[in-house]
N, C-alpha and C positions, 0 to 999 in steps of 0.2 A: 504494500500500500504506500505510496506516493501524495504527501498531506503536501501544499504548496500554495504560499501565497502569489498573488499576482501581480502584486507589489513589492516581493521580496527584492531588496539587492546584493541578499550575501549569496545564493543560491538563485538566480536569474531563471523565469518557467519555462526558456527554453531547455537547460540542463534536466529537466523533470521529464518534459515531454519528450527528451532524446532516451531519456531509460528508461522511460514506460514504452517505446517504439520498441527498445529494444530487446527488453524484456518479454513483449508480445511475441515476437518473429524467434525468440526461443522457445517459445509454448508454456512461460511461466504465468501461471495466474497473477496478474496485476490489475490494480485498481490505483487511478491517477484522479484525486479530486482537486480541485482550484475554487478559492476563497476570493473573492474579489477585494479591492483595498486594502490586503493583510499585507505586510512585513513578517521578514522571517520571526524576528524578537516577540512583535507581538503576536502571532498563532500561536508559540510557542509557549508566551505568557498564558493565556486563555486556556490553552489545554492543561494546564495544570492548574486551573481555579483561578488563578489571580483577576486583577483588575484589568479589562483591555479595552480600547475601543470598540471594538468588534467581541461582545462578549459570545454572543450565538454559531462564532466560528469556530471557538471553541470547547463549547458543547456538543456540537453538530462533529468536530472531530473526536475527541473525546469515545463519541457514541461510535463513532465507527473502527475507531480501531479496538474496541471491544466485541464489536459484530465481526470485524475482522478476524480478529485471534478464536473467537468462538467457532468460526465455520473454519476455520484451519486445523485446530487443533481438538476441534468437538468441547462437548462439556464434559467438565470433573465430574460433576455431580451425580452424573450415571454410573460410576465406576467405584465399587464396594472399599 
């Protein structure tokens, strides 16, 4: 999973979109999301609670890379 602002300038969305391309054409399951007006700092502030501009970007990542790792790696909870 490929979490990326579109605003980023440490990590620029072309470099995202080149390993999500590239990653596809190996047959690796990726998923490449974009956050409009995010910088790297602030998605990264969000997804771990803090205060951000953009607080619902993340939440909205937050939740996915939990759905993420879920369907990757299934649930604990079924397993005695």
């Amino acid at each position: 999973m490929l979490l990326q602002g579109e605003s980023d300038t440490t990590d620029p969305l072309g470099q995202s979109q080149e390993m999500y391309r590239a990653l596809r054409q190996e047959g690796v399951p990726v998923e490449l999301v974009t956050y409009p007006r995010d910088d790297h700092g602030p998605l990264a502030t969000g997804m771990f609670g803090r205060p951000s501009t953009e607080p619902w970007h993340g939440f909205d990542a937050r939740q996915r890379v939990v759905e993420f790792i879920e369907k990757g790696f299934g649930s604990q909870s079924a397993k005695p």
